[in-house]
KEFI-821887 format. One record per residue (C-alpha): x, y, z. Coordinates in nm, 2 decimals. Layout:
# residues N
<rec><x>X</x><y>Y</y><z>Z</z></rec>
...
This chain:
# residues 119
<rec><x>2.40</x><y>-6.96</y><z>-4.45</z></rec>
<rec><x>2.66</x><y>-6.94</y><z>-4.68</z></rec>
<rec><x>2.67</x><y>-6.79</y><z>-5.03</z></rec>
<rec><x>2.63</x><y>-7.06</y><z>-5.21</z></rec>
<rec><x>2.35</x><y>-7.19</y><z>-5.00</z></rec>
<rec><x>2.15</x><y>-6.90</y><z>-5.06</z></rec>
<rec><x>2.21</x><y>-6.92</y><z>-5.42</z></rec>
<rec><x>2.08</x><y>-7.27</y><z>-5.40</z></rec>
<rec><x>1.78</x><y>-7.18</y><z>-5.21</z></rec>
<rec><x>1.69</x><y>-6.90</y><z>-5.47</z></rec>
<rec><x>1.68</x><y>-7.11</y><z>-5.72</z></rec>
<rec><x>1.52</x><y>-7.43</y><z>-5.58</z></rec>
<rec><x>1.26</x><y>-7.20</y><z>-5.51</z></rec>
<rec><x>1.22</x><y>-7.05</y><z>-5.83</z></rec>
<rec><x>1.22</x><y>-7.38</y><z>-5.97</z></rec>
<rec><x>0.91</x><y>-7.51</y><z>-5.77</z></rec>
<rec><x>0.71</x><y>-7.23</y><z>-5.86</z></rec>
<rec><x>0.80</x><y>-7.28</y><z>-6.23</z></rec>
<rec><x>0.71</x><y>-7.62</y><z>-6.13</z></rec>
<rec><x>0.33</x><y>-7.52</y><z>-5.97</z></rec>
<rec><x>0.26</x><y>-7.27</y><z>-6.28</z></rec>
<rec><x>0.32</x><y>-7.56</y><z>-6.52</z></rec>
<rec><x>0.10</x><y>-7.79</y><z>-6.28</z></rec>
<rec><x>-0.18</x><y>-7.50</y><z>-6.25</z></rec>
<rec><x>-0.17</x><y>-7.47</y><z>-6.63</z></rec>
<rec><x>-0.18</x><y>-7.83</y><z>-6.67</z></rec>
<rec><x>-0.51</x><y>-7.83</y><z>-6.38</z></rec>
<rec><x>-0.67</x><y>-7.55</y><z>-6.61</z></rec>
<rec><x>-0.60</x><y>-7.74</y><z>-6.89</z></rec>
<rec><x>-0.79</x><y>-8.04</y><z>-6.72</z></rec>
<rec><x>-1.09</x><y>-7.78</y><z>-6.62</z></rec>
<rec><x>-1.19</x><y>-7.68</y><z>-6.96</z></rec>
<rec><x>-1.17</x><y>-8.02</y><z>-7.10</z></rec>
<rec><x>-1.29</x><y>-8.23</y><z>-6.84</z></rec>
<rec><x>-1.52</x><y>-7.97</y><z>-6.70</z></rec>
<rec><x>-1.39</x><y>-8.08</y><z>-6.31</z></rec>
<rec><x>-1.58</x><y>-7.98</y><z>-6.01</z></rec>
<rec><x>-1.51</x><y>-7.67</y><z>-5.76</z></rec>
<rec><x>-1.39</x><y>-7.89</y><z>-5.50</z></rec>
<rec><x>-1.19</x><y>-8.13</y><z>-5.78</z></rec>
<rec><x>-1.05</x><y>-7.80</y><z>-5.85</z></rec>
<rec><x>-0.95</x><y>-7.67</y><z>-5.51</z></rec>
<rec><x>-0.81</x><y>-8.03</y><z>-5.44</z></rec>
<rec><x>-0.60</x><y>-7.98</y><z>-5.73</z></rec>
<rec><x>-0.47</x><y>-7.68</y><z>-5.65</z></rec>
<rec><x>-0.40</x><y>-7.75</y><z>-5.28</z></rec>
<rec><x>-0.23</x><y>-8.07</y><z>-5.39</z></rec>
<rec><x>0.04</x><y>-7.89</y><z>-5.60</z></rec>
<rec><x>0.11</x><y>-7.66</y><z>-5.35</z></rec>
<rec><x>0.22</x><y>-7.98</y><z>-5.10</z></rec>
<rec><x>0.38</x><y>-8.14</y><z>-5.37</z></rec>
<rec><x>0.57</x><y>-7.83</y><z>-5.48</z></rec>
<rec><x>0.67</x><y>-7.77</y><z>-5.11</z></rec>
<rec><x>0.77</x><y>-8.13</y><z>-5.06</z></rec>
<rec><x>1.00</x><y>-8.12</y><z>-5.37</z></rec>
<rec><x>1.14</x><y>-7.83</y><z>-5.27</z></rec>
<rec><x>1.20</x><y>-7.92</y><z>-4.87</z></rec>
<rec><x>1.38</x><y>-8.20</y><z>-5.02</z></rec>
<rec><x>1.61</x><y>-8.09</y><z>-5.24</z></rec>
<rec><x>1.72</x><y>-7.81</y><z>-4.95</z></rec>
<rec><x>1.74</x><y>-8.09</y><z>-4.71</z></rec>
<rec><x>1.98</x><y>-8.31</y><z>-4.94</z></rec>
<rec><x>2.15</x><y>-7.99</y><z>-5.01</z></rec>
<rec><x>2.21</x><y>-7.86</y><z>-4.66</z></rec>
<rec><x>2.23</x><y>-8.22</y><z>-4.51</z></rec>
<rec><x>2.22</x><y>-8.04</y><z>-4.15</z></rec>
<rec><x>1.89</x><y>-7.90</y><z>-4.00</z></rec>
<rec><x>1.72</x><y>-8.03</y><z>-4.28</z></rec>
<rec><x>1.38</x><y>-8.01</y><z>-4.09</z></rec>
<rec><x>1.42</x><y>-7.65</y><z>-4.00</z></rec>
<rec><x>1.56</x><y>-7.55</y><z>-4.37</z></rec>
<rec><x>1.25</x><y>-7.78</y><z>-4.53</z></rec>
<rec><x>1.00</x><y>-7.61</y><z>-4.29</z></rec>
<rec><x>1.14</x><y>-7.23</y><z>-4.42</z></rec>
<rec><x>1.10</x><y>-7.36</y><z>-4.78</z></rec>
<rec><x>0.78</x><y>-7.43</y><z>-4.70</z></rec>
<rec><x>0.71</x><y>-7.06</y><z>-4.53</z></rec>
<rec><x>0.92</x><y>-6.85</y><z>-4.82</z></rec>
<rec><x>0.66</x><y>-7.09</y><z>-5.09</z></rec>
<rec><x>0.36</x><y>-6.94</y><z>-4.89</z></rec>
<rec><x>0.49</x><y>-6.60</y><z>-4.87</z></rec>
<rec><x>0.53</x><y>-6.60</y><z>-5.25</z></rec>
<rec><x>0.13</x><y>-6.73</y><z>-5.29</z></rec>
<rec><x>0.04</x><y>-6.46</y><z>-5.08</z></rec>
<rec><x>0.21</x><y>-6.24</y><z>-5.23</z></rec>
<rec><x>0.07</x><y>-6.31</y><z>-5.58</z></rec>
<rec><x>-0.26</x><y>-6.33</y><z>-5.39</z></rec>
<rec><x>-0.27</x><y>-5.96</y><z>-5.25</z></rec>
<rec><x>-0.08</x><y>-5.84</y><z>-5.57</z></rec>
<rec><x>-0.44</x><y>-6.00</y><z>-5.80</z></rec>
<rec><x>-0.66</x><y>-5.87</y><z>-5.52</z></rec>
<rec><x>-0.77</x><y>-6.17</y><z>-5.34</z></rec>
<rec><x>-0.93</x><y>-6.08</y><z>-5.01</z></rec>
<rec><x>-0.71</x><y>-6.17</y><z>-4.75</z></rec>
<rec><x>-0.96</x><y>-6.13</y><z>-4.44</z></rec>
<rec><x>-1.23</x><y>-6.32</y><z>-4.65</z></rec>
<rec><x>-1.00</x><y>-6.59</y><z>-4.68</z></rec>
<rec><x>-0.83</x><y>-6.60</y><z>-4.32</z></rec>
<rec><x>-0.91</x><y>-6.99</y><z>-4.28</z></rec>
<rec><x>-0.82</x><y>-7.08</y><z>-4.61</z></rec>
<rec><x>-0.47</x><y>-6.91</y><z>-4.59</z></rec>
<rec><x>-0.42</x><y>-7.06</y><z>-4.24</z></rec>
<rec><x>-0.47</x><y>-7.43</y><z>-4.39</z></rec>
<rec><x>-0.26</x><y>-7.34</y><z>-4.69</z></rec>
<rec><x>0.01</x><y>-7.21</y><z>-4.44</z></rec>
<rec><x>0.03</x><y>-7.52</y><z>-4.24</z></rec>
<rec><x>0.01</x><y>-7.77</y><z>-4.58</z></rec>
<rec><x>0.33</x><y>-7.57</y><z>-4.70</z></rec>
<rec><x>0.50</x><y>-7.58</y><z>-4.38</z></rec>
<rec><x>0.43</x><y>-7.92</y><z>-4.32</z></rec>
<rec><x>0.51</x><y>-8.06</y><z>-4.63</z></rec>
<rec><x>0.86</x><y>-7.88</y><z>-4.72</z></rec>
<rec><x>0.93</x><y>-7.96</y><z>-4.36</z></rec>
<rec><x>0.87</x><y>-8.36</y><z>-4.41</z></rec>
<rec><x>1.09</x><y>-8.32</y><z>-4.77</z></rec>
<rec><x>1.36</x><y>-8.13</y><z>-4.54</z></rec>
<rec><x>1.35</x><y>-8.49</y><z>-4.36</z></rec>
<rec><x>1.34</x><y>-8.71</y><z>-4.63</z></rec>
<rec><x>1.63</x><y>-8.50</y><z>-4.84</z></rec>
């Protein structure tokens, strides 16, 4: 990957998570006046993380223009590795959540590897 590449893949991804925080906040704002469920809330959640992931596998597969599959599907694994990151770093349970995590991984994947194919 070349230099510039990489410095395009940095910041696409620092982009899409400004992009999920600003979605979360927005979904939080939505919880305290709408008073939403636990699964309208987990639904929410989830469904920023695809769309963040898909925005992201797009813009690195219009980018790169070859592979785009591949370079959308490690957008989609770097994305996860930062949630879990943050995750162990504000004590979330890792081994609790096993299933959960696994689910998440395969969303991300997925959906930053179908943006890597649309890009």
């Amino acid at each position: 990957m070349q230099k510039d590449n990489l410095s395009f893949f940095v910041r696409i991804t620092i982009i899409t998570t400004a992009l999920s925080i600003i979605l979360l906040l927005i979904l939080a704002g939505l919880m305290y006046t709408v008073h939403l469920s636990q699964n309208q809330i987990s639904f929410g959640v989830f469904f920023i993380y695809i769309v963040s992931c898909f925005i992201g596998g797009f813009f690195t597969g219009k980018k790169l223009k070859v592979r785009r599959f591949l370079w959308g599907l490690c957008f989609g694994i770097l994305y996860f590795l930062i949630l879990l990151i943050l995750s162990i770093a504000f004590g979330s349970n890792i081994m609790k959540n096993l299933p959960h995590i696994l689910s998440v991984l395969l969303a991300c994947a997925a959906s930053g590897m179908i943006g890597g194919i649309v890009g």
